[in-house]
N, C-alpha and C positions, 0 to 999 in steps of 0.2 A: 785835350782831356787828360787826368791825371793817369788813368787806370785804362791805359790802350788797350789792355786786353781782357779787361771784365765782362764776361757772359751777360746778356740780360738779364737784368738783377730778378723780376718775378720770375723766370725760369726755376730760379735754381732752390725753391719750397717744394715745386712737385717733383722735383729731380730728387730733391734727399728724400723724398717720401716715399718715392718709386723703388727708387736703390734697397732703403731700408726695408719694406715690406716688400720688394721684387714684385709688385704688380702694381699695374697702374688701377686699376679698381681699387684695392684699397689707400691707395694715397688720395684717389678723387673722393672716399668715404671719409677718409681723416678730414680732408681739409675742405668737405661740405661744398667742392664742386663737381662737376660732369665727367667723364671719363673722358671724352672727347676734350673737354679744356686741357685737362693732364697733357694727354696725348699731344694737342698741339703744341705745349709748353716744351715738353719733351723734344722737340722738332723741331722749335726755334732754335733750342741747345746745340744742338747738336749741329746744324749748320752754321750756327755764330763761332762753335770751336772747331768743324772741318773734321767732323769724326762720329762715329756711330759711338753711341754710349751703351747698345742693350743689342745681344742676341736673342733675336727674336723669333722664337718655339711653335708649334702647333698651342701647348699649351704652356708653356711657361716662359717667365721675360728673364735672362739672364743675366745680370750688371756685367760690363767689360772690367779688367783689373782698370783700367783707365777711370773710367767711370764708382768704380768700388774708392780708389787713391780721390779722386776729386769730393764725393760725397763724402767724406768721412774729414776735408779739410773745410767741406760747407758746414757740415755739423756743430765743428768746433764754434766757425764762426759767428755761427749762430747762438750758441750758447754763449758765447760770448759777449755778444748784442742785447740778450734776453738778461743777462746778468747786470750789463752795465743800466738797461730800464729798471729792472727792479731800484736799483741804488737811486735814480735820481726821480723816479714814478713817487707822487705824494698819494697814490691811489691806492686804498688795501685791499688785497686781491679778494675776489669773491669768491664762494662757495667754500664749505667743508675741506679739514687737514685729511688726507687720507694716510692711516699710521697702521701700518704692520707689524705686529706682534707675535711671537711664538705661542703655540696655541695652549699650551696648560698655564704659562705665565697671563697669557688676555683674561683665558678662564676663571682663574681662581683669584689675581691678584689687580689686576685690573678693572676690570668691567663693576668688581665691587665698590670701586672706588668712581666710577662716574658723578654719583652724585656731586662728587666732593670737586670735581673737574667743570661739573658745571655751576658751580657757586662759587668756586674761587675764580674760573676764567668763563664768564657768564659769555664773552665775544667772539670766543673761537670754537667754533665745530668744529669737532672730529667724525671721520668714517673710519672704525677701524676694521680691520683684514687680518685673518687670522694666515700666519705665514711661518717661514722657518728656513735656513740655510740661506744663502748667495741672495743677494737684495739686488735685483733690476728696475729701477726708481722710471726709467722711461717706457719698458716692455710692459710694467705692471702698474705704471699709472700712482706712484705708492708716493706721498712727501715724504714721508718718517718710517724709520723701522728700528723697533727695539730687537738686537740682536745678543746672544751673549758671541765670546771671539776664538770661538773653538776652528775658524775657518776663515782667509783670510779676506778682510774688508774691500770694499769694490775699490779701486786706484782714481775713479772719475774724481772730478767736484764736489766733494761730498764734506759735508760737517760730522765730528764723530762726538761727543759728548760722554764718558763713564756716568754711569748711573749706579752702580752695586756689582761688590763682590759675590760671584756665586759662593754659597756653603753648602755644605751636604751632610746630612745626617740620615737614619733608620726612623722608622716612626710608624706608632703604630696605635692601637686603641689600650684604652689604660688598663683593662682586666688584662691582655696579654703583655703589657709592660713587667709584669711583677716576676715572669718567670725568664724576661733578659735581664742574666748574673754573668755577664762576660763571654767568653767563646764558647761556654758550654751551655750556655742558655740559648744563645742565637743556634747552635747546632739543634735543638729543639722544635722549632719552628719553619714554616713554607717564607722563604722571600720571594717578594714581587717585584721583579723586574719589565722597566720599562722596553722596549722595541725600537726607542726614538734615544735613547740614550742607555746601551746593552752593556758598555762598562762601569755606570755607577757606581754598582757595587764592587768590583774589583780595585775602579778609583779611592772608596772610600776604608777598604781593607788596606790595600797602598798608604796610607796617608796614617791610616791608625792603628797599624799593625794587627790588628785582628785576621786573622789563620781559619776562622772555624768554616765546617761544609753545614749547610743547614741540611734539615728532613726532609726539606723537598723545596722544588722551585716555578715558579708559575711568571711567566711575561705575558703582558698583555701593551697595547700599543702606544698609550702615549701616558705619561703623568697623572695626569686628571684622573685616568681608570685603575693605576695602581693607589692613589690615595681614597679612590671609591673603594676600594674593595679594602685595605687597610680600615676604613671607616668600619668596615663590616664584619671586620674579622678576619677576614681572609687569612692575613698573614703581616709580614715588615715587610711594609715599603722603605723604598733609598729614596729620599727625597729633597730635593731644593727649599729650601728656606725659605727665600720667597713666596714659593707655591701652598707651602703648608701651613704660612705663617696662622691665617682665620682658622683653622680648625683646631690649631695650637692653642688659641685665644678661646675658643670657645669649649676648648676640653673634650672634643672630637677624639683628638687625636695627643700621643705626647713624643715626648725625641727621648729617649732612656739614656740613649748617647750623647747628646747635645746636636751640633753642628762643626762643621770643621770646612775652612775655604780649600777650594778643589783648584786652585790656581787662575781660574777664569773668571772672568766679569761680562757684564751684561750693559754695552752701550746702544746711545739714541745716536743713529745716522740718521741724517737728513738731506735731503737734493738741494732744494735751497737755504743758504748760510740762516740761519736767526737772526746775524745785522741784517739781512736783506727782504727780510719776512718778521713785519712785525707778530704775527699770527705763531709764528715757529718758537719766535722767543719766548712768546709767553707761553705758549705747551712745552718749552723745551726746561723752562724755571720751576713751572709747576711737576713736570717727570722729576726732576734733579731733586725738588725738594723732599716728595713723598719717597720715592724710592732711599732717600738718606735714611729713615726709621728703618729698613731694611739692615743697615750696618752699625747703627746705632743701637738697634734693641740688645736688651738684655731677655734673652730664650727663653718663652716659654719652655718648660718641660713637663 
């Protein structure tokens, strides 16, 4: 035999399932058998390699560093395997893209756009997931995740794609438009600062020199709720371009200031490549292409 010292090859699914969720209950729940099958799989392992692989607790199962070093060289292997099927599989994989999105971006700028998603790409579902920061594509089940790159991207397997420069400008309702005249207009007025993004406005002083302290200042949590409340009067929001773009459009809202890019950009990572997912490619052409009138427009104001 080539591989004298290959473990029983079906051991080694409930081993990494084990390791990685540290109980055998939940690996026998992933992989839709018995806890006793785990268990005995577990068993064979370990006397085909002449070693315990798990301290084993009243109530919890511990991986040995032995056992931590082996599942994490199964893993690879595995992903490895699962990659080279994809490539030579002529089968398109079933069910719905699951795609993660920042949540005022999904809100405002995306989900508007569905119809247009399922008429240009009538054959690929999406689920999407409202998300934000560090992308964990296996803990969260996720294909795609639109990210902007303020934090650094996972090092796995992953596809990255740019999709749009962030810009950021003030914007606000056009009766309160008329009295921003420069630094001494903005001192006039409440800004609305976001909670999910607290240096906007410092970022967008930084960039355009503007010095002035407004009349007062109000945060509230995410995007979405400082462009609600700009809608209403409240006060200037700092806002993404992106996000604003439809109420831009529809005279909701206007930018007094324009826009200005804040150095960051907003890409599509994905777990599986686009050549190995016919499904990725086409949601990956169709993000690319909508999200370009993003950098292309000429501002509303």
């Amino acid at each position: 035999m080539r591989w004298s010292s290959l473990p029983p090859v079906n051991t080694l699914l409930p081993f990494e399932a084990t390791v990685r969720h540290a109980s055998m209950t939940a690996a026998a729940r992933e992989l839709h058998v018995t806890h006793g099958a785990v268990s005995r799989q577990i068993q064979n392992l370990e006397r085909s390699l002449g070693i315990s692989l798990f301290e084993r607790q009243a109530r919890a199962l511990r991986p040995t560093p032995q056992a931590r070093q082996l599942a994490a060289i199964v893993r690879d292997a595995l992903d490895q395997i699962d990659a080279a099927a994809r490539q030579v599989s002529h089968r398109t994989p079933a069910g719905p893209l699951t795609l993660s999105c920042e949540p005022t971006l999904l809100m405002r700028w995306l989900i508007p756009r569905l119809p247009d998603l399922a008429a240009d790409v009538p054959d690929v579902a999406v689920h999407l997931s409202a998300g934000g920061g560090p992308v964990f594509f296996e803990r969260d089940n996720i294909d795609l995740a639109i990210r902007r790159d303020d934090f650094p991207f996972p090092e796995e397997a992953t596809s990255r794609n740019r999709l749009f420069a962030e810009r950021i400008g003030p914007v606000c309702r056009p009766d309160l438009a008329t009295r921003l005249t420069g630094d001494a207009g903005v001192s006039q007025v409440t800004l609305l600062h976001t909670a999910s993004r607290p240096q906007a406005w410092d970022d967008w002083r930084r960039i355009t020199g503007m010095k002035a302290e407004p009349a007062s200042q109000q945060t509230l949590e995410h995007f979405y709720l400082t462009l609600q409340a700009a809608v209403a009067g409240v006060g200037v929001a700092i806002a993404p371009y992106a996000v604003a773009r439809d109420d831009l459009e529809r005279g909701q809202l206007v930018a007094p200031f324009g826009f200005v890019p804040d150095g960051t950009s907003y890409h599509l990572l994905s777990r599986p490549s686009p050549e190995q997912d016919a499904r990725v490619r086409r949601l990956t052409a169709w993000l690319q292409a909508s999200t370009s009138q993003l950098e292309n427009d000429s501002e509303p104001v």
